[in-house]
N, C-alpha and C positions, 0 to 999 in steps of 0.2 A: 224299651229294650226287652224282648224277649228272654225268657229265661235259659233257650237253646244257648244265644247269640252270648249271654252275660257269661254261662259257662265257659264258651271257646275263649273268651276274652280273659277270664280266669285262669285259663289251663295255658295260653301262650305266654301270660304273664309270670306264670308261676315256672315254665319251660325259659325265658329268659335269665330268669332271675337265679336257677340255675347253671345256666350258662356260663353267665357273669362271673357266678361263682368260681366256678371252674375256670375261666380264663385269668383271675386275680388267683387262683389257687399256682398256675401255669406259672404266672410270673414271680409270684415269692416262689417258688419252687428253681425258675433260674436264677434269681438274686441271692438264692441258698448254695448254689453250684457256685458262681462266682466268687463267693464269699469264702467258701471252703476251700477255694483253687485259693486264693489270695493267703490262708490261713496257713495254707501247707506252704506257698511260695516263701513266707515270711519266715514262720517256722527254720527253711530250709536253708535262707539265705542269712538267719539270725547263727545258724549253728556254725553254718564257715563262717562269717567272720567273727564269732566270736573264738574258734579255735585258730583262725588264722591271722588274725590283726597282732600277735606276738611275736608272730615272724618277724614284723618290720623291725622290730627292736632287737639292740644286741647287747648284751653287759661285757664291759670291760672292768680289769683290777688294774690297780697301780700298783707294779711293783718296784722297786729297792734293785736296779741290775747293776750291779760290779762287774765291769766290761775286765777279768781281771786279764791278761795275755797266759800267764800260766793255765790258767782254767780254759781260754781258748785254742791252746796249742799253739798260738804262733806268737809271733816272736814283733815289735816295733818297727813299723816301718814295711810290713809285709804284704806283698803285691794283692791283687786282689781277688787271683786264683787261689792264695792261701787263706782270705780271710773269707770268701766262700765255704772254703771246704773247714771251717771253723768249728768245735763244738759249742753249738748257741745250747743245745738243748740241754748241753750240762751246766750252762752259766743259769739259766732260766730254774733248774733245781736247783743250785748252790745260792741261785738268792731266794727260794720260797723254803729253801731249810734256816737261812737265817732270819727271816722274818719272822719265822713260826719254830723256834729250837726245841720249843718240845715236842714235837712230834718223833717218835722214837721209834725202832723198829721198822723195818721191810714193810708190813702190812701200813702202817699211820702213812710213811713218807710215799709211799705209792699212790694213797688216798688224796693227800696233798697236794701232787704232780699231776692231779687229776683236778683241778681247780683251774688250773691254764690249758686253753686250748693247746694241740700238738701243733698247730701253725703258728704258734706263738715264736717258733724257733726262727721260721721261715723268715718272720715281721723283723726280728729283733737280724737278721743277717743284709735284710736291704737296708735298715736302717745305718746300719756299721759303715757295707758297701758307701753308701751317700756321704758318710759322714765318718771317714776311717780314723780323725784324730780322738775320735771316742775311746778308745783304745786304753787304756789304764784307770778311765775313771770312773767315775759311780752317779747312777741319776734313777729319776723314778720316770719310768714309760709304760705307759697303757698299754697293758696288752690283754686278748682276747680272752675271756671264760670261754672254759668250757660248757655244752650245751647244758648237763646236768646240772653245774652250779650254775650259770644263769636261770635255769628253769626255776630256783629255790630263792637266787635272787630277785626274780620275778613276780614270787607268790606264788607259783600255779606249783609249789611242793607242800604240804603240810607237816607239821611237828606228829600232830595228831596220827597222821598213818605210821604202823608200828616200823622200826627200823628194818629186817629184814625183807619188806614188803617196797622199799623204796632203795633207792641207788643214790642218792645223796645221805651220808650216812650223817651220826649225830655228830662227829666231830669236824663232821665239813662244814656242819652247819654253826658249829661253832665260831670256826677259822674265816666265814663268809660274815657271820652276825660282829665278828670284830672289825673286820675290812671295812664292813657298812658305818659301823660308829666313827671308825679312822677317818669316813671322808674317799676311800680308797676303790671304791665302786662306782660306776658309772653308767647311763644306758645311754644310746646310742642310734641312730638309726640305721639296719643295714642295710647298705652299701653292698656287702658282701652276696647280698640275695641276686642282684642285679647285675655282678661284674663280676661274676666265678659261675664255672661251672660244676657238673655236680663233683660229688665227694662222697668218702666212707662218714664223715665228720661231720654231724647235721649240722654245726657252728660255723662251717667253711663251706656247703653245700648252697649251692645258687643255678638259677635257669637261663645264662647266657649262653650256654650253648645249646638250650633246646629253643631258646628263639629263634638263635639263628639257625638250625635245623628246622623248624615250625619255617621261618623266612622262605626259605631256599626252596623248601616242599611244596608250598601255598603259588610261588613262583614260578616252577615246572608244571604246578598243575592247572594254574591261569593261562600260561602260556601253549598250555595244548589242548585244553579244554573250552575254552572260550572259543576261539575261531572255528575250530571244530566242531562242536554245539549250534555254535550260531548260522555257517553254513548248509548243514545238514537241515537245520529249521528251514531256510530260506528253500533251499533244492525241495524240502517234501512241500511243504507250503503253496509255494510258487511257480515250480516247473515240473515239478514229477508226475506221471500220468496215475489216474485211478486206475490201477488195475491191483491183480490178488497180489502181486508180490510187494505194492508200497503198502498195502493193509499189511501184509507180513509186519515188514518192516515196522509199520508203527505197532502194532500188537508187541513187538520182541521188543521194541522203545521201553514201551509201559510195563512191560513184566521186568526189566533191566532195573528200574526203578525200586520197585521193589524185593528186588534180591538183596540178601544180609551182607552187611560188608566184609563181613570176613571172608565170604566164597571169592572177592575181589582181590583180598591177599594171597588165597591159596594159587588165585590165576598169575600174579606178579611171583609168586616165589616156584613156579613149573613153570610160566613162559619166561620172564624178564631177566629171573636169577641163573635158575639151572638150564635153561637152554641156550639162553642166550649171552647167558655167563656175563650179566652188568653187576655192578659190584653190591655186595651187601650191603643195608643197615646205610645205604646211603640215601640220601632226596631226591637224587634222579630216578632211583626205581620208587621210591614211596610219592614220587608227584605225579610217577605214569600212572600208576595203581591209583590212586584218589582220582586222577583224571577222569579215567573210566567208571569211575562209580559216581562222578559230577556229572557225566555227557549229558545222560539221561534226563535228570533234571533242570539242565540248561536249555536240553533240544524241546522238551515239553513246555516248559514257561518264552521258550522264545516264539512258538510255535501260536501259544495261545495269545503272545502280544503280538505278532502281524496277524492275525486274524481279526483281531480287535481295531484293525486300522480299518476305516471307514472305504468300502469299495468305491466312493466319489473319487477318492484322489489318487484310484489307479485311473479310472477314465479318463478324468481330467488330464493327466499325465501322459496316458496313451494320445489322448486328442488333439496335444498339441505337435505330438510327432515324437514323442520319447520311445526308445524301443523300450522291447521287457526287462532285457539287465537294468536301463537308466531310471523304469519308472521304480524298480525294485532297488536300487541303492541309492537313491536321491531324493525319492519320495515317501516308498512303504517303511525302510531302517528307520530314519531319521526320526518319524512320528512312534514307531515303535521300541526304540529303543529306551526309554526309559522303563518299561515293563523286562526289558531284555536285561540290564545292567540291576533290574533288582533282583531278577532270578537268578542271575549267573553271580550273584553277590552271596543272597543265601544259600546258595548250592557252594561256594568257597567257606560260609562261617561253617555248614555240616561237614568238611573236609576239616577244617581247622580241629573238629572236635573230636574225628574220629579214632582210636586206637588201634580197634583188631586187626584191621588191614594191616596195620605196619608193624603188628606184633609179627605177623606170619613172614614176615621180606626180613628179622632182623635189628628190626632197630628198637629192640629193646636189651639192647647192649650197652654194658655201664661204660659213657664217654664223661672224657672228662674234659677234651682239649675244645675249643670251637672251631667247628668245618668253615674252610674256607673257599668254599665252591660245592657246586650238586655234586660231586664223585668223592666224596669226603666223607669219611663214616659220621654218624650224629644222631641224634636223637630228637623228640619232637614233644612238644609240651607237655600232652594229652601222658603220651608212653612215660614221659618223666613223675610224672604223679602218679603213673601206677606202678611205677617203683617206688616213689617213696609212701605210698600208703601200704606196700610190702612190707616196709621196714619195722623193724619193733619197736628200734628206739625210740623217744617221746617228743625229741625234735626234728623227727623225720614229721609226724602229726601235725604239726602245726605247718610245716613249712608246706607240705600237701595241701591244706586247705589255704594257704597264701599263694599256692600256685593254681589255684580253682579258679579264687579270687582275681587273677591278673588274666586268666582265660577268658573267663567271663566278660574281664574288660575288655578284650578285643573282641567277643564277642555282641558285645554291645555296641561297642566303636563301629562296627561292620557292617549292624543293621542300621544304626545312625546313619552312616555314608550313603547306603540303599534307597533312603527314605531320602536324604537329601537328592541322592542324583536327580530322583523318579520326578522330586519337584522341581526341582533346575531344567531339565530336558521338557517337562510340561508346558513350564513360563515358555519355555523357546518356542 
């Protein structure tokens, strides 16, 4: 070997081995990106649920209720319009004053009354209702803490942080640390999260009526986005002529896509609200408005899965005498629809998630009741959590990140169904 030749063979070697380098540098280098995305995900989804898994739980006290009829204003035997309009909430004080007699003064006995949730009144009036020979006598029934004392009951209050600096004060904590020795404390799972809506009262405050707001919204906006989307892909696809004005059209497609969604509320609250005068704060306007900022993404991924269907099985289709409607809905949909039903699925869980749209139409107005149809004022999951992450209270907190958490869940349920569809319609 010549000494020219042993050089070149050195310096390619040497040029390889470099390379190598660089491409093993390349790949720890995205194994580091990965890692780091996984670090922040973890991070991110350790922090909600570790402030929101206390949501689920509720502490209740047992208290000592003297059903006394004097104390309730009515009188033996009293219909059930009278034992409605009852004072419970003064029986529910007259027995946390004898439970606890020394508490003394305006300031203690207010503190105390502050240990039972205010719905405690409400629980203690359907109870009677159901059970009206209750009526003179005395029993011990669980009724709801308040969020503050539960929080303390919980652990998540310390002794340690100075008293002016916390809202469960030392003598509450006293009156709780007794109840716990008594046996007279209890946790629970809520229920209340699941089958109430919201509330001033973090202890009474729950997301059924922003499901079914979320529902109704999700409903209106499948139902006019989907056919519509799907359509419009077939028409440019399939039958529209190349000329400047379908290029338009797709160019204004793709920039539609990209517009922020709030420009999509300001459009629903000047066309839908004030001109055309449809009701506030309701899911009929909030599922036209998410519609239109889904089209985009439905008519583009639907666009991209008949494209994706192989040109053999229009010819085929054509050759055996099918016109262009039959070879397009019996041959090209069929094969392409499962790329269509994933797109038009993640284009539903990004509506699922989004607020600013429906901040701007209204519907982030405090509901409490559940709408019973799209023209029904309500609220929507995403807008219910940026209420209660508004709030100051401390079990507003928690109940926010329990309400992330249940989003999350449906939004993983969504792209689960996607992935199933896509491979159900493939097998076929």
């Amino acid at each position: 070997m010549s000494k020219e030749s042993f050089t070149n063979t050195a310096a390619i070697q040497a040029s390889l081995k470099k390379r190598y380098a660089r491409e093993k540098r390349f790949q720890w280098y995205g194994r580091l990106a990965v890692l780091t995305g996984f670090v922040f995900l973890f991070i991110l989804l350790a922090d909600i649920v570790g402030k929101g898994a206390p949501a689920f739980t509720q502490q209740y006290i047992k208290v000592t209720v003297e059903f006394d009829p004097d104390r309730l204003g009515v009188e033996p035997g009293a219909s059930d319009e009278e034992l409605r309009k009852a004072d419970y909430l003064g029986v529910v004080k007259s027995s946390l004053r004898a439970m606890f007699p020394e508490a003394s003064g305006r300031q203690e006995k207010r503190q105390l009354y502050r240990l039972i949730s205010i719905g405690a009144e409400y629980d203690l009036r359907d109870y009677v209702l159901d059970n009206p020979e209750l009526i003179g006598q005395t029993l011990d029934i669980w009724l709801l803490a308040h969020a503050e004392a539960g929080a303390y009951l919980k652990g998540q209050i310390s002794r340690k942080i100075p008293e002016g600096d916390r809202r469960v004060k030392d003598i509450q904590m006293q009156w709780l640390d007794t109840l716990r020795e008594q046996g007279r404390t209890e946790s629970r799972f809520n229920t209340l999260f699941f089958t109430e809506g919201d509330s001033r009262e973090p202890e009474l405050a729950g997301i059924k009526a922003a499901l079914y707001g979320s529902f109704f919204t999700l409903l209106v906006t499948f139902l006019l986005a989907f056919p519509i989307g799907v359509f419009a892909a077939v028409y440019l696809e399939e039958f529209a002529p190349r000329n400047r004005l379908t290029d338009l059209i797709e160019i204004n497609i793709n920039n539609l896509a990209a517009v922020p969604s709030i420009v999509f509320g300001l459009l629903g609250l000047a066309v839908f609200i004030n001109f055309f005068e449809l009701p506030r704060s309701a899911p009929l306007v909030g599922g036209i408005v998410l519609s239109l900022m889904t089209l985009p993404t439905i008519i583009i991924t639907s666009r991209a899965s008949i494209q994706s269907v192989s040109p053999s099985i229009r010819e085929a289709a054509l050759g055996v005498g099918a016109s262009p409607l039959q070879t397009v809905f019996h041959h090209v949909l069929p094969v392409a629809m499962p790329g269509i039903l994933t797109g038009s699925i993640i284009g539903m869980a990004q509506a699922l998630g989004e607020s600013a749209p429906l901040l701007m139409i209204g519907m982030v107005a405090f509901i409490m009741d559940v709408p019973g149809g799209v023209t029904d004022p309500s609220t929507v999951l995403p807008v219910q959590i940026f209420l209660w992450a508004d709030s100051p209270e401390r079990g507003f907190t928690e109940k926010t990140s329990a309400a992330i958490m249940v989003l999350m869940g449906f939004l993983i349920v969504m792209n689960a169904l996607a992935i199933y569809l896509r491979r159900r319609f493939e097998l076929k």
